[in-house]
C-alpha positions in Angstrom: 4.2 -35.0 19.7 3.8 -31.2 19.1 2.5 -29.2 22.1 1.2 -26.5 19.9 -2.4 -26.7 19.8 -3.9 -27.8 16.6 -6.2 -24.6 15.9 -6.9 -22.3 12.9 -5.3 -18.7 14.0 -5.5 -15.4 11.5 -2.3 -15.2 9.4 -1.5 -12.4 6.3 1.2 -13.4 3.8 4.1 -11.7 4.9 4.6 -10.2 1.5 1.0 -8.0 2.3 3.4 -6.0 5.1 6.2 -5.7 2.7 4.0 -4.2 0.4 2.7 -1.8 3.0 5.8 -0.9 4.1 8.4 -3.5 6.3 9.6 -2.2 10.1 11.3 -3.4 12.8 10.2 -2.3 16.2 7.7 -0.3 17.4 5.5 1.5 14.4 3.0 3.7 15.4 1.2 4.5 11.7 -2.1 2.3 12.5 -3.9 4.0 10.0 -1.3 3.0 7.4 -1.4 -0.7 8.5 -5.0 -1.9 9.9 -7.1 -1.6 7.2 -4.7 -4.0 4.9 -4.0 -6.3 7.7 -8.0 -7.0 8.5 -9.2 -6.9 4.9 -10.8 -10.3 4.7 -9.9 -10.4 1.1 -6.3 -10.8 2.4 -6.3 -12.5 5.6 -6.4 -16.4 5.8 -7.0 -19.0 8.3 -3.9 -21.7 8.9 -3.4 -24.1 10.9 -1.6 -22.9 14.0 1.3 -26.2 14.0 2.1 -24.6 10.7 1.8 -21.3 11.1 4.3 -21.0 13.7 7.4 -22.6 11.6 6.3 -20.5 8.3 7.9 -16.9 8.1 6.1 -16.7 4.8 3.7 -15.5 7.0 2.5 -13.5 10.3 0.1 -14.5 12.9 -1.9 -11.2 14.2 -1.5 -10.8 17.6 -3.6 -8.5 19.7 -0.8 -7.2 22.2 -2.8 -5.5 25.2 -1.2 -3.3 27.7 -2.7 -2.2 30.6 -2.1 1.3 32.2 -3.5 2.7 35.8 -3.0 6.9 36.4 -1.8 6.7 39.7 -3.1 9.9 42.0 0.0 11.6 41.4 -0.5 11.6 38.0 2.3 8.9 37.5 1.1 5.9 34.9 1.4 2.2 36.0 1.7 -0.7 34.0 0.2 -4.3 34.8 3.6 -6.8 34.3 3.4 -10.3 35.0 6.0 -13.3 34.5 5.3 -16.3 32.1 5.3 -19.4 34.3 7.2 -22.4 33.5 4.1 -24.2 31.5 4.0 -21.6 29.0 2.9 -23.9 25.7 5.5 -21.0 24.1 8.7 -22.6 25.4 10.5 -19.5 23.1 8.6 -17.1 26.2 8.8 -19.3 29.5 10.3 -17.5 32.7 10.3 -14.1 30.5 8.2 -11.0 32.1 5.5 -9.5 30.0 3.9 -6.2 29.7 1.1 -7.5 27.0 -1.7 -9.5 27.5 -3.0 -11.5 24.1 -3.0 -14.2 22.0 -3.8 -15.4 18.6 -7.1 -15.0 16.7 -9.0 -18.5 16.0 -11.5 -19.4 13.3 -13.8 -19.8 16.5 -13.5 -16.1 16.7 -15.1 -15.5 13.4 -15.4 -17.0 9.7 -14.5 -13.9 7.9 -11.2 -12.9 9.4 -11.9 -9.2 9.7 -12.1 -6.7 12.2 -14.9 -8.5 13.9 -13.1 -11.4 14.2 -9.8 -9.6 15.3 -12.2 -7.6 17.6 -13.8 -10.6 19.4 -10.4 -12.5 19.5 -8.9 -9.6 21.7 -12.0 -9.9 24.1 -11.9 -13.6 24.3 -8.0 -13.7 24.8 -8.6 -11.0 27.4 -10.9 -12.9 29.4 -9.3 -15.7 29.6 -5.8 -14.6 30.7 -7.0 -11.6 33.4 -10.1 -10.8 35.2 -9.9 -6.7 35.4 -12.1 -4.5 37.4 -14.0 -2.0 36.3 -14.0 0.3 33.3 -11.6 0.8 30.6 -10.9 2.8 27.7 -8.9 1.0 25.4 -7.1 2.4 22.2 -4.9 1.1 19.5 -1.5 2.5 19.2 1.0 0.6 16.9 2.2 -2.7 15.9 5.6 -4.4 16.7 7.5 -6.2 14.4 10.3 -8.5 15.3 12.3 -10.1 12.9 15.6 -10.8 14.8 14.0 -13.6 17.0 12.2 -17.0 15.5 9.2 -16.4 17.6 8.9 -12.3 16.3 9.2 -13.4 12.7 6.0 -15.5 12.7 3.9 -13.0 14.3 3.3 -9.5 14.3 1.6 -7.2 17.4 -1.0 -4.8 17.4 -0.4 -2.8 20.4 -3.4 -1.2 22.6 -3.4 0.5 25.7 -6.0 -0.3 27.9 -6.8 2.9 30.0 -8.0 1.4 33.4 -10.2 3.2 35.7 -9.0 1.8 38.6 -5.9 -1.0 39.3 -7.9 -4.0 39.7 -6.7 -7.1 38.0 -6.2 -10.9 38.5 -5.1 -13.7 37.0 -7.1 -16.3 35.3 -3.8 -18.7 33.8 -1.7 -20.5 36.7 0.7 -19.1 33.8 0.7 -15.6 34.4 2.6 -15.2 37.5 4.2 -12.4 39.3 1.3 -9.8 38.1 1.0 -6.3 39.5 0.9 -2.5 38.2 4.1 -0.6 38.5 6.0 2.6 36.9 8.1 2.7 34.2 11.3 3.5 35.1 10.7 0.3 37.6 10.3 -2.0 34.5 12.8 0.1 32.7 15.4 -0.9 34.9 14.1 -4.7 35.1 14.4 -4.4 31.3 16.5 -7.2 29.9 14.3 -9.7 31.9 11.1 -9.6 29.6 10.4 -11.2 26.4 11.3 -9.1 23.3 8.5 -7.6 22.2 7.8 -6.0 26.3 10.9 -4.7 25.9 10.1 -2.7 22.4 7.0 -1.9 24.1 8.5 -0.2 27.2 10.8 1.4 25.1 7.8 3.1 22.8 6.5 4.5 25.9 9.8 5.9 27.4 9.7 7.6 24.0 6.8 9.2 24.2 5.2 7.0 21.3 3.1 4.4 23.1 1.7 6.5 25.7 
């Protein structure tokens, strides 16, 4: 029996990003991208089983970092571990620097921006409890082809600017959590899952921020 829950989740035809323009990492042209991806004329809703064993098409993944300005000025980055329940056995025991999850039909009927938009609030809330304010602002998208789990999805990366570094675990899951500084998880690197590691490598660059 499949553990994969058996939900409707927001999926383009994979021949909509060709068209747009195929990439392989870390992309930071949202203006480019968005627009096509959350045109409800071209997303779809499939059933999740499916979805995930059809590279014909990509999921839409909100991928939310977190970031905390430390009083020297040095920017911290929440990390956690996946725990060994993970229903993504392709991501167990691998650390994370994003927080997300897939978009469901629940989310919304039209599979749009509002649906994309509530998605990445609800996926928020239940994986973390964060204190405070935060600014938050989209920055990219990752694409992954060279791993089986990367070439059903595809990431759209936002920064969440928090005010202050307050934040806790809601999944028995996300183990392992706290903020630190890059060149910590830089060095920690070949530990977390692929797309963490194109992530920390936009912001070493400069592109990610």
């Amino acid at each position: 029996m499949s553990s994969i829950p058996q939900e409707d989740v927001l999926v383009v035809p994979r021949s909509l990003l060709e068209q747009a323009g195929m990439f392989q990492g870390f992309c930071g042209e949202v203006d480019r991208y968005l627009p096509t991806l959350l045109d409800p004329q071209q997303t779809l809703w499939m059933p999740r089983a499916a979805a995930e064993d059809d590279p014909s098409f990509k999921q839409l993944i909100p991928y939310c970092v977190l970031s905390w300005r430390a009083e020297d000025g040095v920017p911290h980055y929440f990390a956690y571990t996946r725990g060994g329940g993970q229903s993504e056995a392709r991501l167990r025991a691998k650390r994370s620097v994003g927080i997300g999850g897939h978009i469901a039909s629940t989310d919304g009927e039209h599979g749009d921006d509002a649906s994309y938009e509530a998605g990445m609030h609800r996926e928020l809330a239940e994986e973390v409890a964060i204190g405070g304010q935060f600014r938050s602002r989209c920055v990219g998208l990752i694409n992954d082809d060279a791993t089986p789990v990367g070439s059903v999805h595809l990431g759209i990366v936002h920064v969440l600017e928090l005010e202050r570094p307050e934040v806790q675990s809601r999944e028995a899951e996300l183990i392992e959590c706290g903020f630190e500084p890059l060149a910590r998880l830089l060095a920690d690197r070949e530990r977390f899952e692929t797309w963490s590691q194109i992530a920390l490598d936009a912001v070493a660059a400069g592109s990610l921020g």
